[in-house]
DOKOL-446274 format. One record per residue (C-alpha): residue number from 1; residue in three letters; chain; x, y, z. Coordinates in nm, 2 decimals. Each point is the difference from the previous one (the first is absolute). Last residue first. Example, Ala and Ser with C-alpha at 12.3 -4.5 7.8 and 13.67 -1.06 7.14 Angstrom:
2
<r><k>2</k><r>SER</r><c>A</c><xx>1.37</xx><yy>-0.11</yy><zz>0.71</zz></r>
<r><k>1</k><r>ALA</r><c>A</c><xx>-0.14</xx><yy>-0.34</yy><zz>0.07</zz></r>
END
This chain:
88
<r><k>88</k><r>UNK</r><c>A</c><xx>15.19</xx><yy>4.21</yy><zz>-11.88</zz></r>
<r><k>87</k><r>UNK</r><c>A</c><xx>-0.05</xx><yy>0.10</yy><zz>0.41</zz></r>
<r><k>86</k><r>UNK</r><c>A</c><xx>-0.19</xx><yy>0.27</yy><zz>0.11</zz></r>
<r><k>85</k><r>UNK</r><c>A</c><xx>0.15</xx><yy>0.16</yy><zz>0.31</zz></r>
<r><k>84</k><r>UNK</r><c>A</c><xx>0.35</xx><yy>-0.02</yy><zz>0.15</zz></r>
<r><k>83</k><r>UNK</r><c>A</c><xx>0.18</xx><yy>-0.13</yy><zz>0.31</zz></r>
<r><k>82</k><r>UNK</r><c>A</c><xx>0.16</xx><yy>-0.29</yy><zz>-0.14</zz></r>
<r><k>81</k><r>UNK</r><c>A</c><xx>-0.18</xx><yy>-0.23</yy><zz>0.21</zz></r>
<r><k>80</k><r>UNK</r><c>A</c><xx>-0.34</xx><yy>0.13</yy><zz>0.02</zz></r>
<r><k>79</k><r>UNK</r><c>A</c><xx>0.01</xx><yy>0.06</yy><zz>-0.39</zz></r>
<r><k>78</k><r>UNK</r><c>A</c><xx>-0.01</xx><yy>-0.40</yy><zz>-0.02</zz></r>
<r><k>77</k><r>UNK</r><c>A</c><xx>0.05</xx><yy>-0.06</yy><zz>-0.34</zz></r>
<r><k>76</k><r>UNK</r><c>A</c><xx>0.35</xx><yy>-0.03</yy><zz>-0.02</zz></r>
<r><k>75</k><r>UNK</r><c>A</c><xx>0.05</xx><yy>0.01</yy><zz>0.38</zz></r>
<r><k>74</k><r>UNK</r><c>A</c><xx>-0.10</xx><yy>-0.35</yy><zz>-0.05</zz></r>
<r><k>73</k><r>UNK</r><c>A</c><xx>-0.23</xx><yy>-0.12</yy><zz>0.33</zz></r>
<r><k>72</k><r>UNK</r><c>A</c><xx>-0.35</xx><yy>0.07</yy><zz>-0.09</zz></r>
<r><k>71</k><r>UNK</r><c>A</c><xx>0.12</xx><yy>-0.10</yy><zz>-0.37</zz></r>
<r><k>70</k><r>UNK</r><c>A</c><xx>0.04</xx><yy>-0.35</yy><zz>0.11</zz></r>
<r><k>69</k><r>UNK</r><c>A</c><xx>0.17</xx><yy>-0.17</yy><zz>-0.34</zz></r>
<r><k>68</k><r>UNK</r><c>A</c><xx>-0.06</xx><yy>-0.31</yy><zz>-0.13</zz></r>
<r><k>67</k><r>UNK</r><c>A</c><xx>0.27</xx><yy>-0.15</yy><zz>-0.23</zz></r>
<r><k>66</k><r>UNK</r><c>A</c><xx>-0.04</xx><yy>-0.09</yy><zz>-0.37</zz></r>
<r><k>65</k><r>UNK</r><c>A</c><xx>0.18</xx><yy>0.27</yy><zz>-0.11</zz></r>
<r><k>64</k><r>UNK</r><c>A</c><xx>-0.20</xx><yy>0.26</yy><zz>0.21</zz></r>
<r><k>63</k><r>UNK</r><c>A</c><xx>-0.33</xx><yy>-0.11</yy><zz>0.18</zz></r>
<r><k>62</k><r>UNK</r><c>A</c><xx>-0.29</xx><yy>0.14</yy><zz>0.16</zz></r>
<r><k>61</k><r>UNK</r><c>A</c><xx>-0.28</xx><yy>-0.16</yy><zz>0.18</zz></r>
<r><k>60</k><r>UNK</r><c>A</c><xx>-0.34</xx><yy>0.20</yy><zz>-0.06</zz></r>
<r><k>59</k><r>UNK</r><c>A</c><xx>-0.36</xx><yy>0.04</yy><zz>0.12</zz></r>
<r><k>58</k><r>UNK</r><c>A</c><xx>0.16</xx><yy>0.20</yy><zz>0.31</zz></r>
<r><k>57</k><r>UNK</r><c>A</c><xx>0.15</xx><yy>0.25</yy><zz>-0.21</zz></r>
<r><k>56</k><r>UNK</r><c>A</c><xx>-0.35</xx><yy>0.18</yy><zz>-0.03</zz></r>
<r><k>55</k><r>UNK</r><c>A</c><xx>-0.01</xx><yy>0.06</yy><zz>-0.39</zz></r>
<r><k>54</k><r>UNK</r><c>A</c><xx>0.00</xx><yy>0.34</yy><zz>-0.15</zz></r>
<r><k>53</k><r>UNK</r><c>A</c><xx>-0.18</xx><yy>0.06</yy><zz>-0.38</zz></r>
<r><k>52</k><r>UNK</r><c>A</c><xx>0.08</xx><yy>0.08</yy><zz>-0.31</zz></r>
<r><k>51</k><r>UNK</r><c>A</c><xx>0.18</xx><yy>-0.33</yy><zz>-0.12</zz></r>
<r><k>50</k><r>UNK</r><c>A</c><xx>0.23</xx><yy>-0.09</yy><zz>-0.27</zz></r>
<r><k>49</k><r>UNK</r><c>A</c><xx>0.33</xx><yy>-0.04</yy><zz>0.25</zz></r>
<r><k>48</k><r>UNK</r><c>A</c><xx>-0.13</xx><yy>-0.05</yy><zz>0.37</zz></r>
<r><k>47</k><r>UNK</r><c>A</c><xx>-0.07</xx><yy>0.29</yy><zz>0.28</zz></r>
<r><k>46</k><r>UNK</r><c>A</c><xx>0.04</xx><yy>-0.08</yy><zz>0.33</zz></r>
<r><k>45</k><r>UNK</r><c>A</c><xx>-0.16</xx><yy>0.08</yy><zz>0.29</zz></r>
<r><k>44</k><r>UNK</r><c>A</c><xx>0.11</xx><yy>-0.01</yy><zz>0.39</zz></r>
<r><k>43</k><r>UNK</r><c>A</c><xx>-0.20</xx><yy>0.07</yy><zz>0.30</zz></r>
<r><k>42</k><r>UNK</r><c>A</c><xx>-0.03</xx><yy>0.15</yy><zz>0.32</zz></r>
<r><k>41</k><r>UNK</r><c>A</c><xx>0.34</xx><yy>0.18</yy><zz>0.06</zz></r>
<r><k>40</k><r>UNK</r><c>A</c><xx>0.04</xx><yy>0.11</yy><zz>-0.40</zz></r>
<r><k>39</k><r>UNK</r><c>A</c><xx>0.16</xx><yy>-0.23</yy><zz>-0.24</zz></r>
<r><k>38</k><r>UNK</r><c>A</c><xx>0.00</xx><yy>0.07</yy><zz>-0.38</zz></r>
<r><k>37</k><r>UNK</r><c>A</c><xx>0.14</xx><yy>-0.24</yy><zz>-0.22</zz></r>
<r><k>36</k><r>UNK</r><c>A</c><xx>0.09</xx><yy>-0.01</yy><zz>-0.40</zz></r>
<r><k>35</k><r>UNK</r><c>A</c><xx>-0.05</xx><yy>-0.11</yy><zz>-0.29</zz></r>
<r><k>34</k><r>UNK</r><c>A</c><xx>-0.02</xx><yy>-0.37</yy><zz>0.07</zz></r>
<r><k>33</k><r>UNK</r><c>A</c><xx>-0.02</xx><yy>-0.25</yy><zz>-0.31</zz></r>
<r><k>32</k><r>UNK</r><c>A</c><xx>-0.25</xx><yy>-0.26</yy><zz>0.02</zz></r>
<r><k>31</k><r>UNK</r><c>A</c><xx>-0.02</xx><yy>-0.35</yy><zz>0.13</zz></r>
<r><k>30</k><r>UNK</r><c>A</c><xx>-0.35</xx><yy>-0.18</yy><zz>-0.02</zz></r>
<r><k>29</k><r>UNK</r><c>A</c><xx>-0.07</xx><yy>-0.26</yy><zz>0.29</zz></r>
<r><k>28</k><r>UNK</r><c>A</c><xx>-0.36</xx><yy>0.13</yy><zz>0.02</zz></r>
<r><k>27</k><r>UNK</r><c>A</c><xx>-0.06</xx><yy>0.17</yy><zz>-0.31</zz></r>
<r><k>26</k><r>UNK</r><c>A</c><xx>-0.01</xx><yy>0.43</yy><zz>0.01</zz></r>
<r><k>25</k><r>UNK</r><c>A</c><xx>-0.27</xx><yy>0.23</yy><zz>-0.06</zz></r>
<r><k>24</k><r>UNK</r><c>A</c><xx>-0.33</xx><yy>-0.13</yy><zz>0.13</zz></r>
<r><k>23</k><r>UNK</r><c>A</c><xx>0.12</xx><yy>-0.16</yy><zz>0.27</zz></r>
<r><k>22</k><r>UNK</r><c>A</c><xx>0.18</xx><yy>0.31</yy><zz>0.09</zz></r>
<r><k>21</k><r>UNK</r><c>A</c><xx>-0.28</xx><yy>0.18</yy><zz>0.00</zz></r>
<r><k>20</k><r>UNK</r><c>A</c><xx>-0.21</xx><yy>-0.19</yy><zz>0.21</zz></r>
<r><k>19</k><r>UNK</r><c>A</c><xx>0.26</xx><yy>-0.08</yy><zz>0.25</zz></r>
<r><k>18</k><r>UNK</r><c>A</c><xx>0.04</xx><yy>0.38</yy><zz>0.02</zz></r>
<r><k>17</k><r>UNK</r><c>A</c><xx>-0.36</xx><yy>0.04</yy><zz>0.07</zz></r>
<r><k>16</k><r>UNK</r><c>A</c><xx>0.00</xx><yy>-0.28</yy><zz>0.26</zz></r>
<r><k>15</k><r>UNK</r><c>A</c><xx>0.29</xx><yy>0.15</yy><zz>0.22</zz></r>
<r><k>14</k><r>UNK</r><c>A</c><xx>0.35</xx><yy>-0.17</yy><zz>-0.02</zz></r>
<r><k>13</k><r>UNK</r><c>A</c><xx>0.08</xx><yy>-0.43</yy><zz>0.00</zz></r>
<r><k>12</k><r>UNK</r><c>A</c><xx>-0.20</xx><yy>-0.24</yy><zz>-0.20</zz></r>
<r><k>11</k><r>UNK</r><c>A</c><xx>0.21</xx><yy>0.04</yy><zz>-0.36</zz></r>
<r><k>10</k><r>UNK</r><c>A</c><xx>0.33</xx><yy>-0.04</yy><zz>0.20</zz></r>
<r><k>9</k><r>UNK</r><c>A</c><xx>0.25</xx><yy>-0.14</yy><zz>-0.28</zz></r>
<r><k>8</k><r>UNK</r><c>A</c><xx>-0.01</xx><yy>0.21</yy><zz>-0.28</zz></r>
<r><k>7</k><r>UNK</r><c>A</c><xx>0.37</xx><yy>0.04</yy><zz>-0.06</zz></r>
<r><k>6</k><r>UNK</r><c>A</c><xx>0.16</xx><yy>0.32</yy><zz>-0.06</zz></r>
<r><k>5</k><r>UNK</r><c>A</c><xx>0.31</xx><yy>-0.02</yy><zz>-0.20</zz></r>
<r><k>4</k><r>UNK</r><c>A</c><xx>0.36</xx><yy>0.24</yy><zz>0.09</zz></r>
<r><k>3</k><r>UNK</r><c>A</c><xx>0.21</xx><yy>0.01</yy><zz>-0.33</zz></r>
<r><k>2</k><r>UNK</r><c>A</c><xx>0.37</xx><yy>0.05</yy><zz>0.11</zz></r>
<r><k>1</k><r>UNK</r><c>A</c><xx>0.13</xx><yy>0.27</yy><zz>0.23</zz></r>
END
């Protein structure tokens, strides 16, 4: 698996506090590294290179060499899929 880059592309979608925070953290448009994904039944998060903090996956298109990925639907990430838990 190559180098998988979160895109801020959704700043206006999720609750208001995590809009806030992630409008306060990350540049619309900005591409950062992802760490790594965790998907429960309600909601996603991920967790991005240099930062603390989960994101709401919803804020974020993904992309791997150049090519967007749907990680609702790759059994890479998608523990749902695979039949297993946390995902890294």
């Amino acid at each position: 698996m190559g180098t998988v880059i979160a895109k801020f592309t959704h700043p206006d979608k999720g609750q208001e506090l995590q809009r806030r925070e992630i409008n306060r953290l990350c540049k619309i448009n900005g591409e950062y590294e992802l760490a790594t994904v965790y998907m429960k039944e309600d909601i996603t998060t991920v967790r991005l290179i240099g930062y603390f903090e989960w994101f709401n996956s919803i804020f974020f298109d993904f992309f791997e060499d150049g090519k967007e990925v749907d990680i609702y639907t790759d059994p890479r990430f998608n523990p749902f899929i695979r039949g297993h838990g946390h995902v890294n």
